[in-house]
ROVO-591641 format. One record per atom (N, C-alpha, C, O, CB): atom name; x, y, z. Coordinates in steps of 0.1 Angstrom, whole numbers, plus 5000, padded with zeros to 4 digits. Glycine has a CB too. Layout:
# residues N
+------+------+-------+------+
! site ! east ! north !   up !
+------+------+-------+------+
!   CA !    X !     Y !    Z !
...
+------+------+-------+------+
//
This chain:
# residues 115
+------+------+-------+------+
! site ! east ! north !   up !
+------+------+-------+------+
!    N ! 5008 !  4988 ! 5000 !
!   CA ! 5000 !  5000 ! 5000 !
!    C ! 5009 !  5012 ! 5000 !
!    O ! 5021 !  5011 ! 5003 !
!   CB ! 4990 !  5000 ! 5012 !
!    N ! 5006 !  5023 ! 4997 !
!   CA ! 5010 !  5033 ! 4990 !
!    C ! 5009 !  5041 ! 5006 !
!    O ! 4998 !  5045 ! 5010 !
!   CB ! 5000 !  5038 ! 4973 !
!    N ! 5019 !  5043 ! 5015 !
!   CA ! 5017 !  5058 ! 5023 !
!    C ! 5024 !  5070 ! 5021 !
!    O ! 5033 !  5072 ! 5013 !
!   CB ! 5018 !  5056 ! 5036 !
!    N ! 5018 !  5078 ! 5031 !
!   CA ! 5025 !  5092 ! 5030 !
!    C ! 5031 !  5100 ! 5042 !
!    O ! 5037 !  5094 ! 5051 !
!   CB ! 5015 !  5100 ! 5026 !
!    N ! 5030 !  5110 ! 5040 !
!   CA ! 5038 !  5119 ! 5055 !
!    C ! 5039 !  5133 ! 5049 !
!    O ! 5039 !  5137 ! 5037 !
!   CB ! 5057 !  5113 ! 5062 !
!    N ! 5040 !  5138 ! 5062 !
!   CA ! 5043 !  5156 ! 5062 !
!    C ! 5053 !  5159 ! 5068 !
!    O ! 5054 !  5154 ! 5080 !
!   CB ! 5032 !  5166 ! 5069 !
!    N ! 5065 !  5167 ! 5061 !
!   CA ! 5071 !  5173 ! 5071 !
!    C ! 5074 !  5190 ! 5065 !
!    O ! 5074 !  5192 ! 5053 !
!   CB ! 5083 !  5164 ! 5077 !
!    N ! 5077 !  5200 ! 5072 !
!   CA ! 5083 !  5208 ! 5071 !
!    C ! 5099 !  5209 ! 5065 !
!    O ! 5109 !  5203 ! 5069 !
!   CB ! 5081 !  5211 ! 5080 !
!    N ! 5098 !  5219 ! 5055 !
!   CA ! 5110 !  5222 ! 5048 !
!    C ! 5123 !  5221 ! 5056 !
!    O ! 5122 !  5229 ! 5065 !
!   CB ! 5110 !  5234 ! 5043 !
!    N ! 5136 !  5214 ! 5056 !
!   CA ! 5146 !  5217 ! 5063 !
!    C ! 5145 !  5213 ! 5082 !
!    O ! 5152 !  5217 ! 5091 !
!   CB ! 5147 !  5233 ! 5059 !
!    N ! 5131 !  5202 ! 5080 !
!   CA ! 5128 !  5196 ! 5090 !
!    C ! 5134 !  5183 ! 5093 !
!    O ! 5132 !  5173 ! 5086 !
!   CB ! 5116 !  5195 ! 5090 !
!    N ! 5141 !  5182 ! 5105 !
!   CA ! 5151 !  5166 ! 5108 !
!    C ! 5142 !  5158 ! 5109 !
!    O ! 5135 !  5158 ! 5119 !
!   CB ! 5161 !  5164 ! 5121 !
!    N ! 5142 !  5150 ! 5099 !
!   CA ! 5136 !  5136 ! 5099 !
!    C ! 5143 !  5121 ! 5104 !
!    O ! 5154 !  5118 ! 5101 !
!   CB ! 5133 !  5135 ! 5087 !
!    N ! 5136 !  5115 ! 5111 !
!   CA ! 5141 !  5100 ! 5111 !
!    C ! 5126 !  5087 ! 5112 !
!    O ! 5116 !  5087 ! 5119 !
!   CB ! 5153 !  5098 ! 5128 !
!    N ! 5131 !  5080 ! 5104 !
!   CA ! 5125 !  5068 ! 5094 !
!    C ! 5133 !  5057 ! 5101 !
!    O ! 5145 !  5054 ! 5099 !
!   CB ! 5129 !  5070 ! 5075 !
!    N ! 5124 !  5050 ! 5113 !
!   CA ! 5131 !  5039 ! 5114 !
!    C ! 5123 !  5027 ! 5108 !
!    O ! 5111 !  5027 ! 5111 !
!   CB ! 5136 !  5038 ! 5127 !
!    N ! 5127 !  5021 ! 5104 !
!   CA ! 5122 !  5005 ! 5094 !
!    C ! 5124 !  4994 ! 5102 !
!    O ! 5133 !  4993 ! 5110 !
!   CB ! 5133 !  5001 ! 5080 !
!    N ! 5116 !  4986 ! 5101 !
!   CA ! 5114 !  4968 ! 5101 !
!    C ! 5113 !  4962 ! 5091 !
!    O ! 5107 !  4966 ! 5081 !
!   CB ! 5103 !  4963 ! 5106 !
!    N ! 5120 !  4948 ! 5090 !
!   CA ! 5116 !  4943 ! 5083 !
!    C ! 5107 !  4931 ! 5088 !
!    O ! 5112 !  4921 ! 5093 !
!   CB ! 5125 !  4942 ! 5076 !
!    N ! 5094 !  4933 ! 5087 !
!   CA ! 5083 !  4918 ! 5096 !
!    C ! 5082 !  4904 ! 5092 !
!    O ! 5078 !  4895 ! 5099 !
!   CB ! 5067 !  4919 ! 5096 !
!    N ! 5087 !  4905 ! 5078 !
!   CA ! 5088 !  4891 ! 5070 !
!    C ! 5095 !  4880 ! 5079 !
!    O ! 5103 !  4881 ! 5088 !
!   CB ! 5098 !  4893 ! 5056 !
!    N ! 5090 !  4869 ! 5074 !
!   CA ! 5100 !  4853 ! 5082 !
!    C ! 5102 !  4847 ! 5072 !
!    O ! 5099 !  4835 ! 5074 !
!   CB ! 5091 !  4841 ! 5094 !
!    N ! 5107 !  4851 ! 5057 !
!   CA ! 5113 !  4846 ! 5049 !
!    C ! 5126 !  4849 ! 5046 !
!    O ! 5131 !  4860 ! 5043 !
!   CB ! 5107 !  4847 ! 5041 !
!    N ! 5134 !  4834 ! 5048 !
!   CA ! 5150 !  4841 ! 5050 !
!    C ! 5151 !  4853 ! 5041 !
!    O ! 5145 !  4856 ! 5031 !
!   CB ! 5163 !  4831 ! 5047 !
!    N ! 5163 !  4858 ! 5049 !
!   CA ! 5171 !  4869 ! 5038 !
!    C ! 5174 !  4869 ! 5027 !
!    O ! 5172 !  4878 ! 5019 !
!   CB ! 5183 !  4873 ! 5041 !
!    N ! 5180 !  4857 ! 5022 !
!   CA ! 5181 !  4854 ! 5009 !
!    C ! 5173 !  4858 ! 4995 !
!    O ! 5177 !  4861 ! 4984 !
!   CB ! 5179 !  4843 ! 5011 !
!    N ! 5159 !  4855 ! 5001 !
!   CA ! 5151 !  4856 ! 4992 !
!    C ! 5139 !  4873 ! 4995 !
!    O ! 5131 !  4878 ! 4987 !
!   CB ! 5144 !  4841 ! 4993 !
!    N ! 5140 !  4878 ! 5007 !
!   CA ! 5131 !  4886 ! 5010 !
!    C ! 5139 !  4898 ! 5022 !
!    O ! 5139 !  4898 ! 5034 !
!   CB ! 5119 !  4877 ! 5014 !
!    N ! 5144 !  4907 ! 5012 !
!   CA ! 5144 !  4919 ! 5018 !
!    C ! 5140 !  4934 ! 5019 !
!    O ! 5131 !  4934 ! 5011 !
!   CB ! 5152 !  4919 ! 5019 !
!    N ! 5142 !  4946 ! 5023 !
!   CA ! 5139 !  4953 ! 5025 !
!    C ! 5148 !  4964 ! 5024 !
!    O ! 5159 !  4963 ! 5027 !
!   CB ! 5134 !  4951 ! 5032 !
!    N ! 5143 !  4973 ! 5021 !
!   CA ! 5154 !  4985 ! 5020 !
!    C ! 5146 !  5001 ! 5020 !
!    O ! 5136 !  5003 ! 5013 !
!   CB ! 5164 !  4982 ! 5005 !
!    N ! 5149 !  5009 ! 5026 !
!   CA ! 5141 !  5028 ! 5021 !
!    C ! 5148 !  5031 ! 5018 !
!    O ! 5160 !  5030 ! 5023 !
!   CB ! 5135 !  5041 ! 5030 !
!    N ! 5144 !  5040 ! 5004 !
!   CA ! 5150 !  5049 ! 5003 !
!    C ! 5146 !  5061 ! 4994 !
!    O ! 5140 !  5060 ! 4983 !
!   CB ! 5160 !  5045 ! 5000 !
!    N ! 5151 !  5071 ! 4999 !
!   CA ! 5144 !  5090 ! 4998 !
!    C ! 5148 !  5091 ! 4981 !
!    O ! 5159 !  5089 ! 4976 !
!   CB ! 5157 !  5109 ! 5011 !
!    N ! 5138 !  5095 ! 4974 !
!   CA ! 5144 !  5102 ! 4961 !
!    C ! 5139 !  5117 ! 4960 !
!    O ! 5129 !  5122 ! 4966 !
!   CB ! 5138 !  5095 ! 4948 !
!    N ! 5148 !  5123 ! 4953 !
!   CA ! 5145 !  5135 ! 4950 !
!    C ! 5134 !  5138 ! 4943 !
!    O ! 5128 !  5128 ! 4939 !
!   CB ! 5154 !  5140 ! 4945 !
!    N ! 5128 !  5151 ! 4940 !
!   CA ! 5111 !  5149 ! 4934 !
!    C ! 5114 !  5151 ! 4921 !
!    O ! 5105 !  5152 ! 4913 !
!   CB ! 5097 !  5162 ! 4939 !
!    N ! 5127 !  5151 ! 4915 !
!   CA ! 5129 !  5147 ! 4898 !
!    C ! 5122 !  5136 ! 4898 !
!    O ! 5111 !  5137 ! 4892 !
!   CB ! 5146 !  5143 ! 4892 !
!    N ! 5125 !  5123 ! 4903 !
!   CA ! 5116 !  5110 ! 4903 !
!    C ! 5106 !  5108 ! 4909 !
!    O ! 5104 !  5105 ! 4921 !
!   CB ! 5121 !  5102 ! 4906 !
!    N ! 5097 !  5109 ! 4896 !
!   CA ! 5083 !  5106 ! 4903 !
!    C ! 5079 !  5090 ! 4900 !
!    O ! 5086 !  5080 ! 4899 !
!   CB ! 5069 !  5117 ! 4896 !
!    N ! 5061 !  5092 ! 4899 !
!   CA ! 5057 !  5075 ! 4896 !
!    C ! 5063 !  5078 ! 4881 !
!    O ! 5071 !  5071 ! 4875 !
!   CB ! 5037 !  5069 ! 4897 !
!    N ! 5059 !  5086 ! 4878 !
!   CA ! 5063 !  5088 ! 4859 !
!    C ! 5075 !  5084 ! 4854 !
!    O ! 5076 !  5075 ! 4846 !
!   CB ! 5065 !  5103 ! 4853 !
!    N ! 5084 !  5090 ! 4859 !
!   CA ! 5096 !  5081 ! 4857 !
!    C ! 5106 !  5076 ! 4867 !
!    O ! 5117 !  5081 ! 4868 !
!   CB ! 5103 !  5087 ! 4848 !
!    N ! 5102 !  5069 ! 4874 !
!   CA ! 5109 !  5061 ! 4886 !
!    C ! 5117 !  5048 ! 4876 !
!    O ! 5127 !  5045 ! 4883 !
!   CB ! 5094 !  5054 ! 4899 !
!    N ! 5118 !  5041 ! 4866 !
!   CA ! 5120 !  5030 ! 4861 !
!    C ! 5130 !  5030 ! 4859 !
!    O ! 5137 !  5020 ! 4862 !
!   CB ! 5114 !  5027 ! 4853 !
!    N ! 5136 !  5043 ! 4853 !
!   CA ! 5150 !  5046 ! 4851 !
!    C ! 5157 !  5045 ! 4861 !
!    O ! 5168 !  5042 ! 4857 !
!   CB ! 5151 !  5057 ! 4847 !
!    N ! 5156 !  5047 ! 4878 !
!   CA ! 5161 !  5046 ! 4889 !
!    C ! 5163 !  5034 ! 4890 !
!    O ! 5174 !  5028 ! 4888 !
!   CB ! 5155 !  5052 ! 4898 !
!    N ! 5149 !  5026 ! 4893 !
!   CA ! 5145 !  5010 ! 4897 !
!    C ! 5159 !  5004 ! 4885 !
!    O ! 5170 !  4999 ! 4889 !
!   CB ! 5122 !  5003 ! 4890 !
!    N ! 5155 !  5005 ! 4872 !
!   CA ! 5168 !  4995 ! 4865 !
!    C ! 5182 !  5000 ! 4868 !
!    O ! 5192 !  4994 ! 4865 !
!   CB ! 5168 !  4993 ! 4848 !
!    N ! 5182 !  5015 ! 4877 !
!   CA ! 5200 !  5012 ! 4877 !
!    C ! 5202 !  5007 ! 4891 !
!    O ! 5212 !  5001 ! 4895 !
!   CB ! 5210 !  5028 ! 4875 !
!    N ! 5189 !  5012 ! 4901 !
!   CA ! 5192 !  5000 ! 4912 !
!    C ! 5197 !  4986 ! 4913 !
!    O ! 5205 !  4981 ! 4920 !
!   CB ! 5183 !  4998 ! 4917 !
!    N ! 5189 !  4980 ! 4902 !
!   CA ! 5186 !  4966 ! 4903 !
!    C ! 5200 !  4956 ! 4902 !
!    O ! 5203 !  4944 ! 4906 !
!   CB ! 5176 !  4964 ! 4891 !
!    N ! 5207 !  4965 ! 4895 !
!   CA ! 5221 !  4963 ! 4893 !
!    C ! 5231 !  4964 ! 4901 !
!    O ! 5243 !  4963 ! 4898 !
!   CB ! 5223 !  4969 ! 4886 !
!    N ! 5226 !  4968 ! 4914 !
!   CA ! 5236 !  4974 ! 4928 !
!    C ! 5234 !  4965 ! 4937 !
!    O ! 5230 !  4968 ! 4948 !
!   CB ! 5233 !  4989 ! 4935 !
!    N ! 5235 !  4949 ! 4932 !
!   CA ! 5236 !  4943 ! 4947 !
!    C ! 5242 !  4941 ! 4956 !
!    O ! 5239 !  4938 ! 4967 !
!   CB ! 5234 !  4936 ! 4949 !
!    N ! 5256 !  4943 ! 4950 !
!   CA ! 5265 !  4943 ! 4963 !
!    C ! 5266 !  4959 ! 4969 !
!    O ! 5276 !  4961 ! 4976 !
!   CB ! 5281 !  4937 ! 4959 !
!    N ! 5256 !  4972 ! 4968 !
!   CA ! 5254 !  4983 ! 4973 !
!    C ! 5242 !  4984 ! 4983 !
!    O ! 5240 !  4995 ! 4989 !
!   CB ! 5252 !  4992 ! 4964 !
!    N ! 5235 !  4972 ! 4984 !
!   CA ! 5222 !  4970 ! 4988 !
!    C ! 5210 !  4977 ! 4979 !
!    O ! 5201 !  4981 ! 4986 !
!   CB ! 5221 !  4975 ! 5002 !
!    N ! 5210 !  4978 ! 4962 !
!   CA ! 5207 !  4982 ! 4955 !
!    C ! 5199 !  4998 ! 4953 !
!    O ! 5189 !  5004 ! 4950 !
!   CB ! 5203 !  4972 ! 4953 !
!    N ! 5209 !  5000 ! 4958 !
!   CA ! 5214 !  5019 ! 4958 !
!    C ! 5223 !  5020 ! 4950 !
!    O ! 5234 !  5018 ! 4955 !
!   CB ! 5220 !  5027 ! 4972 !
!    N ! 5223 !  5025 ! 4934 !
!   CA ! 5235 !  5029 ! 4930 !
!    C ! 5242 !  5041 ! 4936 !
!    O ! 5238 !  5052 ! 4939 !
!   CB ! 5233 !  5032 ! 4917 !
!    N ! 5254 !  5037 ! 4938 !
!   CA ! 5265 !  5045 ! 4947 !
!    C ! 5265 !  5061 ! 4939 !
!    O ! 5264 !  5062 ! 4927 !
!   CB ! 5284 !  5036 ! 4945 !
!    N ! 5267 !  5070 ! 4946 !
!   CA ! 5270 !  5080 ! 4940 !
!    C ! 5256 !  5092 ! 4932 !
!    O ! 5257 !  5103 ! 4926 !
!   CB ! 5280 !  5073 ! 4930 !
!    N ! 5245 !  5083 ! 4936 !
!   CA ! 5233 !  5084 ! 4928 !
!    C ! 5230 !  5100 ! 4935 !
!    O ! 5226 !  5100 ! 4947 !
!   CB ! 5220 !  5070 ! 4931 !
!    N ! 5233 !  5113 ! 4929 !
!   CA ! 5222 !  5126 ! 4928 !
!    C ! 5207 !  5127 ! 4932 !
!    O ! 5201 !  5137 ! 4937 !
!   CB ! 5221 !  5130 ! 4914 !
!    N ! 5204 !  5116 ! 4929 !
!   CA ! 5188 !  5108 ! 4931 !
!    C ! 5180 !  5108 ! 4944 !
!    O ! 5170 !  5113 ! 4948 !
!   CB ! 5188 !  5092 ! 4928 !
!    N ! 5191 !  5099 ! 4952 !
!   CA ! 5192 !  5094 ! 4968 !
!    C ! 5196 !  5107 ! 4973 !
!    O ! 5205 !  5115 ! 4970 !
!   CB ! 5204 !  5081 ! 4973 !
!    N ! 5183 !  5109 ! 4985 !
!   CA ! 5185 !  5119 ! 4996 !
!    C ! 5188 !  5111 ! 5007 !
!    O ! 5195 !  5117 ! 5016 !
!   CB ! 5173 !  5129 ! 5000 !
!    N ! 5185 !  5102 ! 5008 !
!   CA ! 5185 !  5088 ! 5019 !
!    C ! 5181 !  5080 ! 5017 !
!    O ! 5170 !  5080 ! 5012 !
!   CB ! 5182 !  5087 ! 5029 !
!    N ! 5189 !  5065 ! 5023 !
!   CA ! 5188 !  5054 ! 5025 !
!    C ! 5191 !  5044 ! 5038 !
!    O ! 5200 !  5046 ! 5047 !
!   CB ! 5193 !  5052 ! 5017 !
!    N ! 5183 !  5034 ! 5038 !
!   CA ! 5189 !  5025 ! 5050 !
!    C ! 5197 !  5014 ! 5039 !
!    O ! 5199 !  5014 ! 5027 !
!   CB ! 5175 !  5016 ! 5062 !
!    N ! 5200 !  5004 ! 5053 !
!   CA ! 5208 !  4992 ! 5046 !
!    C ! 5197 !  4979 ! 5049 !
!    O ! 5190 !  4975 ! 5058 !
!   CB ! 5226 !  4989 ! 5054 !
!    N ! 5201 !  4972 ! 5034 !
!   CA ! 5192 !  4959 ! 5030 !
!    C ! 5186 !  4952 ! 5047 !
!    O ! 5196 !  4949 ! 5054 !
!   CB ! 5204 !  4946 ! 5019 !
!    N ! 5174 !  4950 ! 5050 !
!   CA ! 5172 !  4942 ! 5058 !
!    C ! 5166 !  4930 ! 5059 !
!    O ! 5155 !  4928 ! 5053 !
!   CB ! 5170 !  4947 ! 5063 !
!    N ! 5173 !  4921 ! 5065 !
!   CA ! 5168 !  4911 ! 5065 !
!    C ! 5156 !  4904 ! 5074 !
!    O ! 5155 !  4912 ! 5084 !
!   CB ! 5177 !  4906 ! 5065 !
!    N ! 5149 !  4898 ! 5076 !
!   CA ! 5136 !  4895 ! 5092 !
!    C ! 5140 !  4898 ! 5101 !
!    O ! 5152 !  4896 ! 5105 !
!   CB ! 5130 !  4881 ! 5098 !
!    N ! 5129 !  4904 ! 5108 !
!   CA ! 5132 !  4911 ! 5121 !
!    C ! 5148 !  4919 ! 5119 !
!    O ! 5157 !  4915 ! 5126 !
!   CB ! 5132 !  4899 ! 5136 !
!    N ! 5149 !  4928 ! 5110 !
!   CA ! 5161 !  4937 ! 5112 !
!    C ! 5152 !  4949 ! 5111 !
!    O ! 5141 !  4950 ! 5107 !
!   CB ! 5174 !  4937 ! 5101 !
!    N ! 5164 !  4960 ! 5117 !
!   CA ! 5156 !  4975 ! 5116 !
!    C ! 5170 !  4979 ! 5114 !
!    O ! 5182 !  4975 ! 5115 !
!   CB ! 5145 !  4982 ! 5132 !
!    N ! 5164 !  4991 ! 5110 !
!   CA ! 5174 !  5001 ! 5107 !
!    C ! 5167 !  5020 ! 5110 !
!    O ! 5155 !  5022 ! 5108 !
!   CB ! 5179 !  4998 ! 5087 !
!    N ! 5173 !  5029 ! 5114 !
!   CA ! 5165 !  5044 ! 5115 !
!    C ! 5175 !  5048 ! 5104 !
!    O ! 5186 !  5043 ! 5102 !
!   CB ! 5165 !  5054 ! 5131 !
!    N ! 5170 !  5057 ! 5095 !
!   CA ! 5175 !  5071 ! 5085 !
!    C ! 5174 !  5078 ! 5087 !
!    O ! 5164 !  5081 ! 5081 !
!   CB ! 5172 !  5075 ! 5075 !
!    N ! 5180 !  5092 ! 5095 !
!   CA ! 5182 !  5106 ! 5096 !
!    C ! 5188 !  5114 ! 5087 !
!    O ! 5200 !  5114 ! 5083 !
!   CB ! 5189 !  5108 ! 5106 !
!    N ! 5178 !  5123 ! 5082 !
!   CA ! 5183 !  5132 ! 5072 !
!    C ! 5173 !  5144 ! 5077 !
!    O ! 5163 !  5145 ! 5085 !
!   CB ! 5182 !  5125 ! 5054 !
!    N ! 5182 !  5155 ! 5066 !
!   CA ! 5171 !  5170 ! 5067 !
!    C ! 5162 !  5169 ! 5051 !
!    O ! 5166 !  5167 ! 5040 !
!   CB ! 5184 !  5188 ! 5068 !
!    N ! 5152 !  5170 ! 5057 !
!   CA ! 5138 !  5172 ! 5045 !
!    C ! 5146 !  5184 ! 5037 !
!    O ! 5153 !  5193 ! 5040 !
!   CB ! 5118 !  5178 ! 5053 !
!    N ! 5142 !  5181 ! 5027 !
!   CA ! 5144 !  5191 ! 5013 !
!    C ! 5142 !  5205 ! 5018 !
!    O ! 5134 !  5208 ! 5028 !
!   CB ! 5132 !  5189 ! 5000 !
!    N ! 5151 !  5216 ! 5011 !
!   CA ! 5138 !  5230 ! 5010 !
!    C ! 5130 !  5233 ! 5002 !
!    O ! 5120 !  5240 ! 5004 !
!   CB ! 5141 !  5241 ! 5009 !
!    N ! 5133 !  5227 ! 4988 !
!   CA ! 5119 !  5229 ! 4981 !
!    C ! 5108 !  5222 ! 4983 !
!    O ! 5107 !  5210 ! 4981 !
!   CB ! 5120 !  5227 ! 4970 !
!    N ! 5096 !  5231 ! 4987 !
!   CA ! 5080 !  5222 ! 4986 !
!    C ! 5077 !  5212 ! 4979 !
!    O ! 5080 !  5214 ! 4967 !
!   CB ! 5070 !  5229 ! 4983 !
!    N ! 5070 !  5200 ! 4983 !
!   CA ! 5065 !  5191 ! 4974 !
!    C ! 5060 !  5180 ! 4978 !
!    O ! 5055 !  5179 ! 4989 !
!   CB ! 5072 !  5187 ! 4967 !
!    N ! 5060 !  5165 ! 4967 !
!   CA ! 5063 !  5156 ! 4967 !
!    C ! 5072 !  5149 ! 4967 !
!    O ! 5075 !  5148 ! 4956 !
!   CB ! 5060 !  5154 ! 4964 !
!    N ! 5080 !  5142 ! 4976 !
!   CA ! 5092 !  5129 ! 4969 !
!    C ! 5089 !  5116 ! 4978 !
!    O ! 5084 !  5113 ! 4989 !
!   CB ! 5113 !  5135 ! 4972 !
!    N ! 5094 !  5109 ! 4963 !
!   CA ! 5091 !  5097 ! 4966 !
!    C ! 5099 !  5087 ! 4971 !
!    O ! 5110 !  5085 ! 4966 !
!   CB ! 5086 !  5093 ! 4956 !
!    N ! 5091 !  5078 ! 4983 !
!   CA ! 5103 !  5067 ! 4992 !
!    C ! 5097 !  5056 ! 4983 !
!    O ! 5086 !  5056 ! 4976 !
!   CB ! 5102 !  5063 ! 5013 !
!    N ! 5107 !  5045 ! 4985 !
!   CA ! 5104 !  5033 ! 4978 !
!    C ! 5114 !  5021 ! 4986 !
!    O ! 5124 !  5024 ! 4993 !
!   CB ! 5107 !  5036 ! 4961 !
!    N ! 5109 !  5010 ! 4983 !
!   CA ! 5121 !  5001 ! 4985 !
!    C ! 5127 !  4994 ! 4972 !
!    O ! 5119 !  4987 ! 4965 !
!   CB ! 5117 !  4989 ! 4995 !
!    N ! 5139 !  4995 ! 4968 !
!   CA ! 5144 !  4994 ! 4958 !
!    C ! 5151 !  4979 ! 4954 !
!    O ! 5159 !  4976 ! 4945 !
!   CB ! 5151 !  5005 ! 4960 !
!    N ! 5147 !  4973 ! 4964 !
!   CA ! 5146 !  4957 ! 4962 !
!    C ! 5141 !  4948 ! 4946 !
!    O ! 5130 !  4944 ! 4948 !
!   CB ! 5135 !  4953 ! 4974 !
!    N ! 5145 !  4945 ! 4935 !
!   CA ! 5139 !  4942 ! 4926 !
!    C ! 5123 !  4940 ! 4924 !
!    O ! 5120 !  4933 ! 4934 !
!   CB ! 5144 !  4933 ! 4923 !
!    N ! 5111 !  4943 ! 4918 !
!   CA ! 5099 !  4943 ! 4920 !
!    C ! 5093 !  4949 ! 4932 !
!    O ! 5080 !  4951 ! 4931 !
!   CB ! 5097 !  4931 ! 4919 !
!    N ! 5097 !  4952 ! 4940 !
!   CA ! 5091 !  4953 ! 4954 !
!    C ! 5086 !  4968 ! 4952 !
!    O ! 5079 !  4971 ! 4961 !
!   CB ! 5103 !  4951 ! 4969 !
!    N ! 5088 !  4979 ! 4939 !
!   CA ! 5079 !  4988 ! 4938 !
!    C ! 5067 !  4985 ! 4933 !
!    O ! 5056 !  4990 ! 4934 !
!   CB ! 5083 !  4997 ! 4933 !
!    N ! 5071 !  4975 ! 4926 !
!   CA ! 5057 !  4972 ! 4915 !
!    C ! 5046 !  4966 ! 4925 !
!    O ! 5033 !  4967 ! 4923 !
!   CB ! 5060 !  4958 ! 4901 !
!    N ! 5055 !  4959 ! 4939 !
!   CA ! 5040 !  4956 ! 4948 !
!    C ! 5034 !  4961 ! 4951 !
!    O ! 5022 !  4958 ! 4952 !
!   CB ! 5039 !  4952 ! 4956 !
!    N ! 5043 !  4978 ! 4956 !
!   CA ! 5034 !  4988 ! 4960 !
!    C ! 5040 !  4991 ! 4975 !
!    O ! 5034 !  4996 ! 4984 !
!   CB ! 5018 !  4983 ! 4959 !
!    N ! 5054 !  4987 ! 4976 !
!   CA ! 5064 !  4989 ! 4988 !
!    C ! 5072 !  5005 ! 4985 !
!    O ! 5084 !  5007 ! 4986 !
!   CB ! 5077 !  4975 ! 4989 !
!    N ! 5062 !  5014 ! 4983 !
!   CA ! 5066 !  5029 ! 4980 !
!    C ! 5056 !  5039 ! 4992 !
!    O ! 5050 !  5035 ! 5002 !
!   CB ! 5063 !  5034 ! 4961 !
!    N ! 5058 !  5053 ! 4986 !
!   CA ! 5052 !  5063 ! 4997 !
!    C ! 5057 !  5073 ! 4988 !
!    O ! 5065 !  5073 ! 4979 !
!   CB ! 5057 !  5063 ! 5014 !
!    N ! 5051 !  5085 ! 4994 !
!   CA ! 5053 !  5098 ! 4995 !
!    C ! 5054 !  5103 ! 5006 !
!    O ! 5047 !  5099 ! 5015 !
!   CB ! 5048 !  5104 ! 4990 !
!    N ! 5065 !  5116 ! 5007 !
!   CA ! 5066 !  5123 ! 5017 !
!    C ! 5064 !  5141 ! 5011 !
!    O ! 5072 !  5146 ! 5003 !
!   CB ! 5079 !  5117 ! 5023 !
!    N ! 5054 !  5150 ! 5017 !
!   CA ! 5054 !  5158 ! 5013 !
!    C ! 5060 !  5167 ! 5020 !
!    O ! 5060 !  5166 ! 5032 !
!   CB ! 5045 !  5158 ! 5010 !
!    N ! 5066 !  5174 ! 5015 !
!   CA ! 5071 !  5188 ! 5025 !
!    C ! 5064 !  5197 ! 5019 !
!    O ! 5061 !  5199 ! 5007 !
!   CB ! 5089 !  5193 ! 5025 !
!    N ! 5063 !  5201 ! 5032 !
!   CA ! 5057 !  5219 ! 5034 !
!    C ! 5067 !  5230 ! 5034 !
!    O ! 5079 !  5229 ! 5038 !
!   CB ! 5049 !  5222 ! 5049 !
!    N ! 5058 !  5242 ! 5029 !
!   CA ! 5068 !  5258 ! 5032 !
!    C ! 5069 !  5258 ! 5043 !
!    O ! 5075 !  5267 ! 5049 !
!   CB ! 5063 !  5273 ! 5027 !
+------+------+-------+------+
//
């Protein structure tokens, strides 16, 4: 399911994650991570295939302009928190987990910032 959030511009955020699954790691993990509002639903695909290709990065291409934040791959019962500062420009941007397919299930969100 598709959620959301509010925060204020230049507002410290932290995102801490679970992963609730009891399918080993192997096959079923988890990951967040912040994109900038260049990437929307519209064109997110372009991101997803250069992720997909980053598994030994926890499928975060390194270096990516894209990523405002990320956690690291988790496996059952792992958690991880993400601290970052929210954007200043107003909007939408979109979290996702960047795990192969796992957007297409619908393991994304938005986070809106306010002026």
């Amino acid at each position: 399911a598709v959620t959301a959030c509010e925060v204020n511009h230049s507002q410290k955020v932290a995102v801490k994650i679970q992963n609730v699954e009891t399918t080993p790691k192997l096959s079923m993990v988890h990951n967040f991570v912040m994109l900038d509002k260049t990437v929307n639903a519209g064109n997110v695909t372009r991101f997803l295939d250069a992720a997909s290709m980053e598994a030994s990065h926890d499928y975060v291409p390194p270096g990516s302009k894209e990523v405002l934040a990320h956690s690291k791959l988790l496996g059952p019962n792992e958690t991880d928190t993400v601290t970052f500062t929210a954007p200043q420009v107003p909007g939408e941007y979109l979290y996702l987990c960047s795990f192969p397919g796992h957007y297409s299930q619908g393991t994304k969100g938005f986070m809106t910032v306010k002026q």
